[in-house]
C-alpha positions, 0 to 999 in steps of 0.5 A: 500500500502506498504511503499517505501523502505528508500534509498537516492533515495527515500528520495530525490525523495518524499521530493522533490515531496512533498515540492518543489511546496510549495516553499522549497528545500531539499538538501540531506547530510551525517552526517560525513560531518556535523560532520567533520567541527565542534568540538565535542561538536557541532556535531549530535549524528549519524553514519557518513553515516547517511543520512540528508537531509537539507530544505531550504525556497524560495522566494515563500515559502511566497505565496505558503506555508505560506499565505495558511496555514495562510487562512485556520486557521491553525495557533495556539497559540503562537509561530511564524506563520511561524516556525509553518507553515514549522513544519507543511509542514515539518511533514506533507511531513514526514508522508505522504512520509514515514510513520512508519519511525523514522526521527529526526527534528530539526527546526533553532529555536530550542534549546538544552534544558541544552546548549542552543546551537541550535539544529543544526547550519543551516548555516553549513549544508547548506553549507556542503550540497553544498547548499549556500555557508557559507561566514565567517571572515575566508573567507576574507584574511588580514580582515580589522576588526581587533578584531571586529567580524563579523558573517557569512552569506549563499549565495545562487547561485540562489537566493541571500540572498533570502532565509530560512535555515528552518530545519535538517531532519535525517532518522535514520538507513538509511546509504548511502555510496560511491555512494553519493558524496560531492560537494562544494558549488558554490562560487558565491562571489569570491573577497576579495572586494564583501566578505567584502562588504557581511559581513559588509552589513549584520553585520551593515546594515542587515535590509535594505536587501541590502546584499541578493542582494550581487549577482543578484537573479532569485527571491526576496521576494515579496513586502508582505513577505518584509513587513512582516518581516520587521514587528517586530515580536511582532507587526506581529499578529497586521499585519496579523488581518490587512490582514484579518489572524487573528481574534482580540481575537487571536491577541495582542502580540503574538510573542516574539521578537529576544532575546536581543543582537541577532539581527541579523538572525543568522541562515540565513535570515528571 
């Protein structure tokens, strides 16, 4: 059989019918609205039409995707389970949906190899997307930090803070124009008081989840996903031989943890 013709309809159509029942959204973009918002060192090397497409992670990722994938034995050796189980949702959606078709990945833990800048900044697409809503210092008027930083975070409109900024899917050579449009994502934390609230709850308190519920969600995570990632991820590979994932010999500490002075999830929530 032929393969379809890569056209944003076709793009946003097979993605979706291919990740959305595994608990992942894809939310289509063009490169110049990414481009526009960054400076040059940070922008993606495409023609400002290109089409992206951006994928993010729900509340039933977890359940659907991941613990599947975890009982077939797929997972293996040592990196992280969950970056290895979207790879392999991701690619696996790539290769059935558009095969021959030459797609640029980059994944929100990857980075460039002489920069060590990430790949893409996860949370920018989202937003530029019209996706999550990407709250920053910027965002609050007269802040009350002074010259204490605060880092951004997304918001979902549906789901909260409850969700994954997973990765930037690029299909080169395939341009869109006039007829897709940019939307601005929805403001669901309008208040200077609930934006300060936001920032400052994930800045400092991050860890007690309180500032994905900073709107109320349709979903949270699932008691089993909460205590996965509430598991330090050297400790993860033990949590999932308790579980019955992993054998012994595959376990011990596996997993790397978060780099030394990067606490808190940058790209947008585990």
């Amino acid at each position: 059989m032929a393969s379809p013709t890569v056209n944003f309809e076709t793009v946003t159509r097979l993605l979706d019918d291919s990740i959305s029942n595994l608990g992942f959204e894809s939310h289509p973009l063009k490169i110049g609205w990414y481009n526009d918002v960054l400076p040059a060192p940070l922008r993606q090397p495409h023609h400002e039409d290109t089409l992206a497409v951006v994928v993010l992670s729900t509340p039933d990722m977890f359940e659907r995707a991941f613990l599947p994938f975890m009982e077939k034995g797929c997972c293996q050796g040592v990196s992280d389970p969950i970056d290895q189980c979207v790879k392999h949702t991701i690619n696996s959606a790539i290769s059935q949906s558009f095969p021959g078709k030459k797609v640029e990945v980059s994944y929100d833990y990857e980075m460039l190899p002489a920069s060590r800048k990430p790949k893409f900044l996860a949370q920018t697409a989202a937003h530029v997307a019209g996706t999550a809503y990407y709250y920053q210092e910027a965002d609050v008027t007269d802040q009350p930090w002074g010259d204490k930083k605060k880092f951004g975070v997304c918001i979902h409109p549906r789901f909260g803070g409850w969700f994954a900024i997973r990765a930037l899917l690029v299909f080169e050579g395939v341009q869109v124009g006039c007829e897709v449009l940019q939307r601005s994502p929805p403001d669901c934390v309008p208040s200077r008081e609930a934006r300060i609230q936001l920032l400052e709850d994930f800045n400092l308190r991050w860890q007690d989840w309180k500032y994905r519920d900073i709107i109320p969600p349709v979903q949270r995570y699932s008691q089993r996903q909460r205590d996965y990632f509430s598991t330090r991820p050297a400790q993860r590979p033990a949590l999932l031989q308790e579980w019955g994932f992993l054998q012994k010999e595959e376990g011990g500490s596996q997993l790397e943890p978060p780099a030394s002075g990067s606490p808190i999830p940058h790209s947008g929530h585990g």
